[in-house]
Residue frames relative to the residue before (quaternion, step in Angstrom):
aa qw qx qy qz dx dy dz
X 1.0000 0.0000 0.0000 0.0000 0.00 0.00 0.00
X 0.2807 -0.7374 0.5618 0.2489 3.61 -0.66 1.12
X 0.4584 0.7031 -0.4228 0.3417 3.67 1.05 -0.24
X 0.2267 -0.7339 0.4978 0.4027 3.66 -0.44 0.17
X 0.6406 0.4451 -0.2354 0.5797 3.28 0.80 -1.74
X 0.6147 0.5014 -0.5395 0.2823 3.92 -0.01 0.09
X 0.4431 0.7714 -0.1213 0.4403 2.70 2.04 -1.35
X 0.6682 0.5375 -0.1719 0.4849 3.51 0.86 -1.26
X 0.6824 0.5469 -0.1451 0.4629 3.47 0.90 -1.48
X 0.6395 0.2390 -0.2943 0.6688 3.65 0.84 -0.81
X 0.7474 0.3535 -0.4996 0.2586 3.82 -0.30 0.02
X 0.5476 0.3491 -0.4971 0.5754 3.79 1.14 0.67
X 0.6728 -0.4619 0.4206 0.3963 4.03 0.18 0.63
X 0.5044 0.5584 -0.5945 0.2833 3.81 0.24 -0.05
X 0.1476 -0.7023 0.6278 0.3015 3.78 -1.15 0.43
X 0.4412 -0.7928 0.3569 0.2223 3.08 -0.77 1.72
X 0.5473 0.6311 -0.3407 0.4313 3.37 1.51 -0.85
X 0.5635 0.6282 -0.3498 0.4067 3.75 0.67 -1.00
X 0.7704 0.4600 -0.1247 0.4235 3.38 0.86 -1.86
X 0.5520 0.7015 -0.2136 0.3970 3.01 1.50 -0.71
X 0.6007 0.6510 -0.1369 0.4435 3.14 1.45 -1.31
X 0.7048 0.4069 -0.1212 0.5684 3.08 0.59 -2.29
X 0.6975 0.3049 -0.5073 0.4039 4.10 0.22 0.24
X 0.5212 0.6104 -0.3877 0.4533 3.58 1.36 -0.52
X 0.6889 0.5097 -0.2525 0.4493 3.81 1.07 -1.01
X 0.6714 0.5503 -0.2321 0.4388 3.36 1.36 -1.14
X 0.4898 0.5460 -0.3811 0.5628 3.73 1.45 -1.18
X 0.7719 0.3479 -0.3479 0.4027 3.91 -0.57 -0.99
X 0.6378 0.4488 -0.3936 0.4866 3.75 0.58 -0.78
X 0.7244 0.2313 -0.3818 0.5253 3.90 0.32 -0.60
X 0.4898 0.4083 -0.6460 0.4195 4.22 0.30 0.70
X 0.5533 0.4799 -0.3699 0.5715 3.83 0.35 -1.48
X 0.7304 0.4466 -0.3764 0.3541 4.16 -0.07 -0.62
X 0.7447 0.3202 -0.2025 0.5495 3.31 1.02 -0.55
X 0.3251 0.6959 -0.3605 0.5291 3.62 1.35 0.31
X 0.6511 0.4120 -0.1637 0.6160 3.11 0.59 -1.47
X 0.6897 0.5174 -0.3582 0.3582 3.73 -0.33 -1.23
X 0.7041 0.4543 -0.2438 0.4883 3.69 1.25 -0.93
X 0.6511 0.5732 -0.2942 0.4013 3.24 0.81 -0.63
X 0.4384 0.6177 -0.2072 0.6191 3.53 1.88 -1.48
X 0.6412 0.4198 -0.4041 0.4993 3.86 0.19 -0.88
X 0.6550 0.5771 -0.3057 0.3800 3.36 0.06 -1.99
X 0.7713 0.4945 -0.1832 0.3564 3.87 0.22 -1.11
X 0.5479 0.6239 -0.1008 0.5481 2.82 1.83 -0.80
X 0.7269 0.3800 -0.1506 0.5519 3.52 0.84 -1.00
X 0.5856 0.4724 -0.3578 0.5532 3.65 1.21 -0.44
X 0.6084 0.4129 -0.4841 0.4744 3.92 0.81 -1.05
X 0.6623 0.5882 -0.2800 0.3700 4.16 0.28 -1.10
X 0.5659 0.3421 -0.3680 0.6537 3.71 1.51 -0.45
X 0.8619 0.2871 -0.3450 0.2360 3.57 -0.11 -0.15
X 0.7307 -0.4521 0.0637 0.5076 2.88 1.50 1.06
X 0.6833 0.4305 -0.4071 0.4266 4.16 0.65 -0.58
X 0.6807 -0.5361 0.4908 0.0914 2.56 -1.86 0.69
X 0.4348 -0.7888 0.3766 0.2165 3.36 -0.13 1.77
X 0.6152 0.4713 -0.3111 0.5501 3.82 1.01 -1.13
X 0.7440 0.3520 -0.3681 0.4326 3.73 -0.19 -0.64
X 0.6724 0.3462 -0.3842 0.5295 3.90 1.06 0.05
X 0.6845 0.4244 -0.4352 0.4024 3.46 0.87 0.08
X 0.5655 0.5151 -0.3954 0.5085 3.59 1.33 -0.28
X 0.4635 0.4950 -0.5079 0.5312 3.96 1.14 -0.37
X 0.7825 0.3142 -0.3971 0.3623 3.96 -0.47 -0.87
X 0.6003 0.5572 -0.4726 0.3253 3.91 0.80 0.29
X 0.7137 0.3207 -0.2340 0.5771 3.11 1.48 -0.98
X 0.5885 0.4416 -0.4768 0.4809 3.37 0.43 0.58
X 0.4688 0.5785 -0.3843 0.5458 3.76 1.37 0.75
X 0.8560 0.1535 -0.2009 0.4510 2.93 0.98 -0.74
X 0.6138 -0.5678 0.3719 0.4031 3.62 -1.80 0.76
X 0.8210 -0.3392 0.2821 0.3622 3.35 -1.69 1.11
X 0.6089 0.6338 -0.2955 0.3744 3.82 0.90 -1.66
X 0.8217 0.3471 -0.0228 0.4514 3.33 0.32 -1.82
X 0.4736 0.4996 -0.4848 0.5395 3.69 1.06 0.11
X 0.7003 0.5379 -0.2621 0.3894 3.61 0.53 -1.58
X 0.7221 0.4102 -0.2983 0.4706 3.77 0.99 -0.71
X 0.4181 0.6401 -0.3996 0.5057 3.74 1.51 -0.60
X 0.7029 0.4922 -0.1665 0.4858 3.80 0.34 -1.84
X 0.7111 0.3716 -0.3528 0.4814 3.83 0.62 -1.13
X 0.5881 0.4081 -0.4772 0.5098 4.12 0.88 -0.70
X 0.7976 0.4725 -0.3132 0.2063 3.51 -0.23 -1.33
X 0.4284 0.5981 -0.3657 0.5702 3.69 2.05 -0.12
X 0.7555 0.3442 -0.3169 0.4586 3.64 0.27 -1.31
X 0.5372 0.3822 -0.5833 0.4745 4.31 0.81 -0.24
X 0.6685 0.4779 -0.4998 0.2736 3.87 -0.02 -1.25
X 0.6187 0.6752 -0.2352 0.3255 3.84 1.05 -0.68
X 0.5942 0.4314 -0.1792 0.6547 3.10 1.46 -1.33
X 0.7666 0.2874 -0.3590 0.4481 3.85 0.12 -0.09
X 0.4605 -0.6262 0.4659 0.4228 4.08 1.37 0.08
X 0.4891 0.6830 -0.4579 0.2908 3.75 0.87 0.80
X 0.5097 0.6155 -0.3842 0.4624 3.44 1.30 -0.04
């Protein structure tokens, strides 16, 4: 290897190609990630021009993450705090 510091890398056992790869694989996945992220934005500004309400559609896609079960126990704690403080 005419490389020194490549040179370095293969004498502690790393395979530089391998590593090479997984940052080459990681770089494109965080562009396509932030691709997305605009697009998410874009959809966002179009719901807000046509009038809805960005927070009350982002708090829909959380509980629509989760199964029926674990919403219902979320709702059954967050009733019994609003009670204990006379917010219910």
């Amino acid at each position: 290897m005419s490389n020194p510091a490549m040179a370095d890398v293969a004498d502690t056992g790393v395979a530089a190609d391998e590593l090479k790869q997984f940052i080459e694989r990681l770089e494109r996945l965080e562009e396509e990630k932030a691709g997305i992220a605009g697009d998410i934005k874009e959809v966002f500004a179009e719901l807000k021009g046509r009038g809805f309400d960005s927070k009350a559609v982002r708090h829909i896609l959380r509980i629509r993450k989760k199964d029926q079960a674990e919403r219902q126990e979320e709702d059954a704690i967050l009733e019994l705090y609003l009670q204990a403080l006379g917010m219910a």
